[in-house]
C-alpha positions as CSV (number, residue, x, y, z in Angstrom):
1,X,21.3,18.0,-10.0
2,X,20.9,21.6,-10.9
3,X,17.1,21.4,-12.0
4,X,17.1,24.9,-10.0
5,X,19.6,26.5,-13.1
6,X,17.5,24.1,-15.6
7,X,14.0,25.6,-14.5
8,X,15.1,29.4,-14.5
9,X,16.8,28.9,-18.0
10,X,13.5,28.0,-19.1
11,X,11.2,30.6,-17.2
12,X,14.0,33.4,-18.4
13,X,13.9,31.9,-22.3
14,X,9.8,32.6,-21.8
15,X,10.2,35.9,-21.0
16,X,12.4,36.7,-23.5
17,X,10.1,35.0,-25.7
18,X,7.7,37.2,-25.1
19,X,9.7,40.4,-24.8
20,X,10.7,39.9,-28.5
21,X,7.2,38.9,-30.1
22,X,8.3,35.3,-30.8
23,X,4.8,34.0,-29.9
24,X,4.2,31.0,-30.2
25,X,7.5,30.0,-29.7
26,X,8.4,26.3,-31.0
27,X,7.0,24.1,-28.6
28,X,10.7,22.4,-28.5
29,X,12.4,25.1,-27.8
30,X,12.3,25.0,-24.2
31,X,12.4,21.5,-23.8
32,X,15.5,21.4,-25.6
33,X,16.7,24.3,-23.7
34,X,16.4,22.7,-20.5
35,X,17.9,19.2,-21.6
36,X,21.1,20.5,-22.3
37,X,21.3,22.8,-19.7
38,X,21.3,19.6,-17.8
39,X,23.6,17.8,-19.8
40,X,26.4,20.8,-19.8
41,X,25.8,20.7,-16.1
42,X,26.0,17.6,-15.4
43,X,28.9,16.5,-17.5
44,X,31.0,19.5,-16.2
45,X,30.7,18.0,-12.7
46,X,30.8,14.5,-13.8
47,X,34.5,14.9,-15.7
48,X,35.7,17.0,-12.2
49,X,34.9,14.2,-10.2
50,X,36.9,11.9,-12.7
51,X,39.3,14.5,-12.7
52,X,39.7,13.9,-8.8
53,X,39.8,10.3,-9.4
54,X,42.8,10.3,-11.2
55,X,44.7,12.8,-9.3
56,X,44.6,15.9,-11.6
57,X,42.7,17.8,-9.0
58,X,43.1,18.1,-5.3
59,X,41.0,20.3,-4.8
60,X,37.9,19.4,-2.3
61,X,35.0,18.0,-3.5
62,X,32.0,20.0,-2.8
63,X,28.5,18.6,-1.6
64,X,27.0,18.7,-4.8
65,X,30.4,16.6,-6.5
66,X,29.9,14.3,-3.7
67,X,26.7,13.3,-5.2
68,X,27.6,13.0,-8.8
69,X,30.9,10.9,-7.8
70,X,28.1,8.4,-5.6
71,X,25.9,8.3,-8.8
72,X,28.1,8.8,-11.4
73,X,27.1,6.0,-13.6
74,X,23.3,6.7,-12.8
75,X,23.7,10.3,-14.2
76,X,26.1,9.3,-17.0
77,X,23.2,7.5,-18.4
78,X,20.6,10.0,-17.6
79,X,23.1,12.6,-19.5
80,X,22.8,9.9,-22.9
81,X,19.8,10.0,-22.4
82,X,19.3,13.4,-22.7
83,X,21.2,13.7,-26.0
84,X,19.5,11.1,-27.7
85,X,16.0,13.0,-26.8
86,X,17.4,16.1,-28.0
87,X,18.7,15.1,-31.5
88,X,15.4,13.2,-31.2
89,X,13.8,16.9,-30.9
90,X,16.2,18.6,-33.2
91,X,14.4,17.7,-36.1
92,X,11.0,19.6,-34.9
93,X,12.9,22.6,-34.3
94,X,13.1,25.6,-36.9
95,X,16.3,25.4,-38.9
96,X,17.6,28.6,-37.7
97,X,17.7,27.3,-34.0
98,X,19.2,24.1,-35.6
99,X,21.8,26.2,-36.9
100,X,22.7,28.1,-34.1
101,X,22.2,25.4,-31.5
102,X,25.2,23.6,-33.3
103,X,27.4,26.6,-33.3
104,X,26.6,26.7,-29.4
105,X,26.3,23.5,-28.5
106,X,30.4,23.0,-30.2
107,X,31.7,26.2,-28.4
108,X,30.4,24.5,-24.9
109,X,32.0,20.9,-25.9
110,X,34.8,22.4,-26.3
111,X,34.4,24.8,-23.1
112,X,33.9,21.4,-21.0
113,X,36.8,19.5,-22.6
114,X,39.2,22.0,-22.2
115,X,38.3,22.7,-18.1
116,X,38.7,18.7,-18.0
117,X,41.9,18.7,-19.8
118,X,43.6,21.9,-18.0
119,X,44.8,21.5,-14.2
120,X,43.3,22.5,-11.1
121,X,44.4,26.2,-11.3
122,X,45.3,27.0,-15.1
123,X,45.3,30.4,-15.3
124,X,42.6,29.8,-18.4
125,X,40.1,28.7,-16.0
126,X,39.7,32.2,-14.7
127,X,37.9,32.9,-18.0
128,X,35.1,30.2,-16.4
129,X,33.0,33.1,-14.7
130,X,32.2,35.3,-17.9
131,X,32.3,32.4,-20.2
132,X,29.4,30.2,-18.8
133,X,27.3,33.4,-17.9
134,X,27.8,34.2,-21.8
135,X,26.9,31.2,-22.7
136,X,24.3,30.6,-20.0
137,X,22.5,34.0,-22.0
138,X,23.4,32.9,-25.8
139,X,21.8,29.6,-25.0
140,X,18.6,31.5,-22.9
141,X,18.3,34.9,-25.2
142,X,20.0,33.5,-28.8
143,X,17.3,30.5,-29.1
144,X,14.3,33.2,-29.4
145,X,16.6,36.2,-31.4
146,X,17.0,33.4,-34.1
147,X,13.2,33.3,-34.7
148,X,12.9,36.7,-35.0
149,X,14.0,39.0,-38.2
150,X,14.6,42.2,-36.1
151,X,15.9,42.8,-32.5
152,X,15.0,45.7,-30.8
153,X,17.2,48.2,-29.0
154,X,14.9,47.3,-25.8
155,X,15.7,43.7,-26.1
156,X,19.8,44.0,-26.1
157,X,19.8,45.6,-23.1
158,X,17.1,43.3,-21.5
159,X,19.4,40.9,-22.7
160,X,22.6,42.7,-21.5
161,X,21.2,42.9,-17.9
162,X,20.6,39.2,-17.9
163,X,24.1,39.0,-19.1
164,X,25.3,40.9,-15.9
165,X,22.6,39.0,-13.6
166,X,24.4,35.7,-14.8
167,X,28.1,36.7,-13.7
168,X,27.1,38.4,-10.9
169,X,25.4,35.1,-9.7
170,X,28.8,33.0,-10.7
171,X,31.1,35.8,-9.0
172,X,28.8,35.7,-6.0
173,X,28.9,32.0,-6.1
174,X,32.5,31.9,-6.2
175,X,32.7,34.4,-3.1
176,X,30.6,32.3,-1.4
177,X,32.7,28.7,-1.4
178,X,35.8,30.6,-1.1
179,X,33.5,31.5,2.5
180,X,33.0,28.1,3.1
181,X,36.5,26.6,2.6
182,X,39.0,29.8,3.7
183,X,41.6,27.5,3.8
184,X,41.1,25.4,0.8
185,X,39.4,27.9,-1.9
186,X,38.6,26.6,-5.2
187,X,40.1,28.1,-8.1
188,X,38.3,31.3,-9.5
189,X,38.2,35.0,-9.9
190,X,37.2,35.4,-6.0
191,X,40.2,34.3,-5.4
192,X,42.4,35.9,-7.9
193,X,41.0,38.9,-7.4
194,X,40.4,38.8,-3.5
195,X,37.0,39.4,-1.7
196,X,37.1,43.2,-1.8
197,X,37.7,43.9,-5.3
198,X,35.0,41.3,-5.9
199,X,32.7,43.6,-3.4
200,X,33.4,46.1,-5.7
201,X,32.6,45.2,-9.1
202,X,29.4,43.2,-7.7
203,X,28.0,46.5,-6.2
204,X,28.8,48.7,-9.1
205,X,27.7,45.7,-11.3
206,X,24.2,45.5,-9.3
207,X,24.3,49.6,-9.3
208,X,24.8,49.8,-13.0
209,X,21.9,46.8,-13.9
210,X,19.3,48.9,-11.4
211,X,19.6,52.0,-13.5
212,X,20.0,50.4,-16.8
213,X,16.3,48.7,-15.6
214,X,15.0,52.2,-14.5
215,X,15.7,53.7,-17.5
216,X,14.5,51.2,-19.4
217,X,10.7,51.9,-18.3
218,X,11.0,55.4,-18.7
219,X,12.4,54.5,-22.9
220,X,10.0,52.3,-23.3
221,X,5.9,52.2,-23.9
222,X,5.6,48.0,-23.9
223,X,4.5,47.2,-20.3
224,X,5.6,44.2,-20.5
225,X,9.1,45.3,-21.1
226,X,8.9,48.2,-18.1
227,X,7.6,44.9,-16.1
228,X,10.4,42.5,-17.5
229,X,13.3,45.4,-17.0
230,X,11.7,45.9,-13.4
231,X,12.3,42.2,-12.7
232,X,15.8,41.8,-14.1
233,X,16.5,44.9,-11.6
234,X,15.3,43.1,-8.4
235,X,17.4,39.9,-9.7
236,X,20.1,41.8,-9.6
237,X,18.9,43.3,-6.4
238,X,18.4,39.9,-4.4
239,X,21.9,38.4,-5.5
240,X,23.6,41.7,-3.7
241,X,21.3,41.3,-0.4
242,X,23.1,37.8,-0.4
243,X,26.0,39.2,-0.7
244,X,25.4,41.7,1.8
245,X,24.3,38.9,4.5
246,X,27.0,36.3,3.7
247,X,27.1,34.5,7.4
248,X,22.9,33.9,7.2
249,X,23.4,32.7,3.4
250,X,26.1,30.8,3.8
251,X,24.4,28.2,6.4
252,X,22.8,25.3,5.0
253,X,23.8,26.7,1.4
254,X,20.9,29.2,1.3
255,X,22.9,31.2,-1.0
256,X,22.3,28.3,-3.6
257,X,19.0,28.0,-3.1
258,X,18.2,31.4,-3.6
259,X,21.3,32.6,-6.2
260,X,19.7,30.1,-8.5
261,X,15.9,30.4,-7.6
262,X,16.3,34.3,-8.5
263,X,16.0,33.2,-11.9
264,X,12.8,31.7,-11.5
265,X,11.9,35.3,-10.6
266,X,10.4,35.6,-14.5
267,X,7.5,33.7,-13.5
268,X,6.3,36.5,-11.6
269,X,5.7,38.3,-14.6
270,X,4.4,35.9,-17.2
């Protein structure tokens, strides 16, 4: 149900929260954060699985569209839900995240209506990968910027290394189920680009957020940023080591399990 992505959107919006000075954030920030994290989520896999049902797709299902397809009506109301609480909670948040959580929250409607509407292997849909991680970080970084008059230098490349953390984990994710189903790969980068090139551009990615991390603490006097910078390095770090191991990570789905829990890795320094 992806409460793995929801709870590390909300640990990462903290500590960029705190990196920027926005303290107290608004209480509903993060709630609201988190709610539609889950409904973009959600709704993505729930219109694939319709898109199977009517034929548009052939690809295979995975595990995790299994379960929305058996409790699709169950999660279509939970998803209702959700958006009634958070135009419920829109009216405690400051206007500038109003603002900006409109201008969002449009651009990903009309991210998820386009994947529905497009088939199976649209060459659009190989924009999937850099879109969502961008959107993924707008929605985790661009809440907490708007409450803030000035951002610093140290926060956009905090920011920027999350950026690469999130496509790294999506690239790596994509890697990984063309592992699983060799035969029957899902649509994606990975597979338009072929393992190796993917290889590369992860480890140069991974290489380039490491020293961008490094040299952040030796920039910067707020320990709190050397300790945040630190953290996003040894994300970055951990998704590689699964790629490194692929045949342990890819039994039971460990590489899920720990792809997504990396970014609960904030909490460590909170």
């Amino acid at each position: 149900m992806s409460f793995p992505v929801v709870i590390g959107a909300v640990l990462s919006n903290r500590m960029a929260a705190r990196l920027s000075d926005v303290e107290p954030i608004h209480w509903a920030t993060p709630v609201v954060l988190a709610l539609v994290v889950f409904i973009i989520y959600t709704a993505d896999r729930l219109l694939d699985v319709r898109k199977y049902a009517l034929g548009a797709s052939r690809l295979p299902l995975s595990a995790r569209h299994q379960f929305h397809r058996h409790y699709a009506p169950l999660l279509g109301w939970a998803v209702i839900g959700a958006a009634v609480l958070v135009i419920i909670l829109a009216f405690f948040l400051p206007v500038s995240v109003v603002k900006f959580g409109i201008v969002l929250g449009a651009i990903c409607v009309a991210y998820v209506g386009a994947v529905f509407r497009l088939p199976s292997k649209h060459t659009a849909l190989l924009l999937k990968e850099p879109l969502v991680a961008t959107l993924y970080t707008a929605g985790v970084w661009g809440s907490v910027w708007v409450q803030r008059p000035v951002i610093s230098s140290i926060d956009t490349a905090e920011c920027l290394m999350f950026l690469g953390i999130a496509f790294q984990n999506l690239l790596l994710f994509a890697i990984m189920e063309q592992e699983e189903s060799p035969s029957q790969p899902m649509f994606s980068l990975a597979t338009e680009w072929g393992i190796d090139r993917c290889d590369i551009i992860l480890r140069w990615l991974t290489f380039g957020i490491i020293a961008t991390g490094l040299i952040l603490c030796f920039l910067t006097k707020d320990r709190f940023a050397q300790r945040s910078a630190i953290m996003l390095a040894l994300m970055s770090l951990t998704l590689y080591g699964i790629q490194r191991y692929p045949d342990y990570f890819l039994k039971h789905e460990r590489y899920r399990w720990l792809g997504d829990g990396v970014f609960w890795m904030p909490a460590l320094v909170l």
